[in-house]
C-alpha positions, 0 to 999 in steps of 0.5 A, a space after each residue: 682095820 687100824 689101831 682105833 678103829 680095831 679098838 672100836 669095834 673090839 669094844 663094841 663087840 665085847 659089849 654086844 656079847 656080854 649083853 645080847 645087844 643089837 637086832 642079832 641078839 647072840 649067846 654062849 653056846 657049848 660046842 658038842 665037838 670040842 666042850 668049849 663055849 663059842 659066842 654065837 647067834 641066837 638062832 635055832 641053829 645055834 648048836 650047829 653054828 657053835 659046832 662049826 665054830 669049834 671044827 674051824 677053831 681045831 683046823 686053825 690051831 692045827 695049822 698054828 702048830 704045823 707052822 711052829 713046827 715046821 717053819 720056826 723061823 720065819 717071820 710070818 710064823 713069829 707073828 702068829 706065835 706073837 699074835 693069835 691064840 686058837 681059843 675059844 674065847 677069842 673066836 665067835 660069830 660076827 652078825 650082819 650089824 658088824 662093819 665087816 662080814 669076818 674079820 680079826 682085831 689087833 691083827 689076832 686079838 680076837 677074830 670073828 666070821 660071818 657063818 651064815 649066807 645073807 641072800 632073800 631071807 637065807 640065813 642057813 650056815 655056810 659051807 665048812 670049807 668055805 669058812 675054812 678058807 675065810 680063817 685062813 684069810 683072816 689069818 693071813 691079815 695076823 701074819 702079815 704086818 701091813 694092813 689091808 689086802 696088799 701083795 705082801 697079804 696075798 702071797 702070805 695067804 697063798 702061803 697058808 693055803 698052800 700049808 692048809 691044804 698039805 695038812 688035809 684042814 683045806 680043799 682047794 676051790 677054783 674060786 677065780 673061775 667059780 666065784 661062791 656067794 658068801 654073807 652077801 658077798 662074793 669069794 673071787 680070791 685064787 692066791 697062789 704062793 711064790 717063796 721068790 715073791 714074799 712081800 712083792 707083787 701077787 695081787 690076785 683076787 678080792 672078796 668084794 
């Protein structure tokens, strides 16, 4: 997203949430894993859907302090540091209104994701480690200083995968071979990480 149009749909966010506005109205519910309160659907579920929340929120800040702990001076890692807390109040849950299924503002400002399939009717929540790996893709977009999904982004995604799955927060999936439907969508991403080829070519996948 560019700067205004990011501008845009964070203001426009904001105001869906703090007044339940739209036709998927949300609303603030207290996570039983974690204590903290996540902007979620009003749906039945809701409990269930700000527990995946916060289990995503805990796997993307342990993969911020694996990084600054251990890749401390690469740029990538700087950019994270600079950009992207893993609060709360920063993540929530994007509805089928929103332009995007998932996506970050001011490359970490905040970031929300789409947690529930929308195919005939089904509206049930995602797999956890299907989400897991769409934050790592939006954190991929926060390291990563083009905009968009060019080689630089996919080699700094393949890179996080890579760590993700070394800290035990990512189960590799096939999804090149076994594409998985997502919020209406399809996951063909297979990014693998070449430290030869940070920001060249490794053009891979998409999420269409």
């Amino acid at each position: 997203m560019d700067s205004i149009g990011s501008s845009l749909q964070y203001a426009l966010q904001r105001v869906k949430n703090v007044f339940h506005m739209g036709n998927y109205p949300t609303t603030i519910v207290k996570s039983n894993i974690d204590g903290q309160s996540y902007n979620v659907r009003d749906l039945p579920d809701k409990q269930e859907a700000a527990d995946m929340m916060a289990k995503i929120r805990l796997k993307m800040k342990k993969l911020k302090m694996h990084l600054e702990a251990t890749f401390p001076d690469k740029p990538q890692v700087k950019l994270l540091s600079k950009n992207f807390d893993a609060e709360a109040h920063r993540l929530g849950e994007a509805t089928p209104d929103d332009e995007f299924t998932s996506f970050s503002v001011n490359k970490g400002e905040s970031v929300h994701f789409c947690l529930r399939q929308r195919e005939d009717g089904n509206e049930g929540l995602v797999d956890e480690n299907i989400i897991t790996f769409v934050a790592i893709h939006e954190m991929g977009h926060i390291i990563t200083k083009t905009i968009g999904h060019g080689p630089d982004f996919w080699n700094n995604f393949g890179w996080l995968l890579q760590e993700s799955e070394r800290i035990g927060i990512y189960t590799p999936q096939n999804f090149s071979a076994h594409p998985v439907s997502y919020c209406g969508m399809k996951i063909t991403d297979q990014p693998k990480y070449d430290a030869k080829k940070d920001g060249s070519n490794l053009e891979v996948g998409s999420i269409e």
